[in-house]
C-alpha positions as CSV (number, residue, x, y, z in Angstrom):
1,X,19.9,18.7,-6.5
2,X,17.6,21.5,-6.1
3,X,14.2,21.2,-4.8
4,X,12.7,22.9,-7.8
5,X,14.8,20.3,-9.9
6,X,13.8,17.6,-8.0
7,X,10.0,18.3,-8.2
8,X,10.1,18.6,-11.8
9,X,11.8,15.3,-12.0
10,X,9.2,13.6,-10.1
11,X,6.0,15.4,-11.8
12,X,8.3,13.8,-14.7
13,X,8.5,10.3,-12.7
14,X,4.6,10.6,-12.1
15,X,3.0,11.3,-15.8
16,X,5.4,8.9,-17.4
17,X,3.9,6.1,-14.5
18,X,0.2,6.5,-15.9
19,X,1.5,5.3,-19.5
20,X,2.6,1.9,-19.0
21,X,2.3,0.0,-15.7
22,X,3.9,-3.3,-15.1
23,X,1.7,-4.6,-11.9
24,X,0.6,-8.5,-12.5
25,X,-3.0,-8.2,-13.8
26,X,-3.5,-11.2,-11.8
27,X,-3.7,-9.8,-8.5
28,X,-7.2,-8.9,-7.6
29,X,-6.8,-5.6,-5.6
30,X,-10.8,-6.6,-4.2
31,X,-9.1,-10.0,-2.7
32,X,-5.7,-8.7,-1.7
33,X,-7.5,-5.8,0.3
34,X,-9.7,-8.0,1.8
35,X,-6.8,-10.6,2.6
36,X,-5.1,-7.7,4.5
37,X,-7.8,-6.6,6.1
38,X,-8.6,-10.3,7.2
39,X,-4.6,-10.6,8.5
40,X,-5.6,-6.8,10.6
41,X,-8.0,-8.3,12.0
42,X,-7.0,-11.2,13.4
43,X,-3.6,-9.5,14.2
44,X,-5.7,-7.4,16.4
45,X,-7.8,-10.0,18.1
46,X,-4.4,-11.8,19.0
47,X,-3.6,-9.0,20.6
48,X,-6.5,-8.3,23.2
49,X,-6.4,-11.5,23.8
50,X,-3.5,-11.0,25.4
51,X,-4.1,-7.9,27.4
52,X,-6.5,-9.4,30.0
53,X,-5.4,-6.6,33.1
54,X,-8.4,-4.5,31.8
């Protein structure tokens, strides 16, 4: 496979994606970001508090 073929198969891949999407309506991307971002965070205050040689 070429490169040339296998962009073309992709830009294919890509325009054919926009048509029909099969993601669950049901997840709220506002609340899963925020869940995420709420697991980050705490992630990273577990963490300094476990480097205490500052």
């Amino acid at each position: 496979m070429t490169l040339p073929s296998s962009v073309h198969s992709l830009v294919v891949l890509a325009a054919e994606g926009g048509e029909h999407s099969d993601h669950d309506p049901s997840l709220n991307p506002l609340l899963t970001g925020g869940g995420v971002l709420f697991v980050l965070l705490l992630l990273l205050w577990i963490i300094t508090r476990f480097n205490r040689d500052r």
